[in-house]
C-alpha angles and dihedrals in degrees: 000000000000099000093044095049085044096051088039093065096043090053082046092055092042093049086044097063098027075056112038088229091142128136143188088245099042096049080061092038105047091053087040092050084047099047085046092047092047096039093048095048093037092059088042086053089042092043087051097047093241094109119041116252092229086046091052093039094055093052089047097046080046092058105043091047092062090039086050094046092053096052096046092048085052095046084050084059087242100110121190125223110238109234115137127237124234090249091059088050102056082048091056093052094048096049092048084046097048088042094052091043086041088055089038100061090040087056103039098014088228090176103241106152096141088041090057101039088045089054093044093066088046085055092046092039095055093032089063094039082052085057107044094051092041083056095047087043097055096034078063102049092039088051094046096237111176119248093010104153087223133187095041103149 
């Protein structure tokens, strides 16, 4: 169910811009459905042991960090656009990769251990590299930097 909701979205994303089929709302709620999908499997997984805690907690603070941003930018009256960056995709990506392979070799115990534990610093590696650029991006746009290329989540 994982995977599917996970390709789904991804279809959902691809069809939205082939198609121009994007909105003002959709542009807050895709990134929120996804942060919701990603955080709730990710504590399951924590909570299993399948996934480790500092690991979940990482992509969590992460999330939150970029949710809280947002909100705050918004309650300043300087409100940023939501387009992700390349960085958040490919974590994304990794997170969505490490939590499949994660469900898989609970399922099947497939055994893959080095798989799993090479995936979860990918994860940590591009969840701190999303951060860090959320938090220079929005320094910039709160700040009112010219040419910053602001509200990349």
């Amino acid at each position: 169910m994982f995977v599917l909701a996970a390709a789904s979205d991804a279809v959902d994303g691809f069809l939205a811009r082939q198609l121009n089929l994007r909105s003002d709302l959709g542009a807050y709620l895709d990134p929120l459905a996804d942060k919701a999908l990603l955080v709730s499997i990710y504590v399951a997984m924590a909570a299993l042991n399948e996934i480790p805690v500092w690991v979940t907690i990482l992509v969590v603070s992460r999330d939150f960090l970029i949710v809280g941003g947002v909100v705050l930018s918004w309650m300043l009256g300087t409100p940023m656009p939501v387009r992700p960056s390349a960085i958040s995709k490919v974590n994304t990506l990794a997170q969505i990769t490490l939590a499949a392979v994660a469900l898989g070799d609970l399922a099947f115990t497939a055994n893959l251990g080095t798989l799993r534990v090479g995936l979860a610093w990918l994860v940590t590696a591009s969840t701190i590299a999303s951060a860090g650029f959320y938090m220079i991006d929005w320094a910039r746009h709160m700040g009112g930097a010219s040419g910053a290329p602001s509200g990349q989540v």
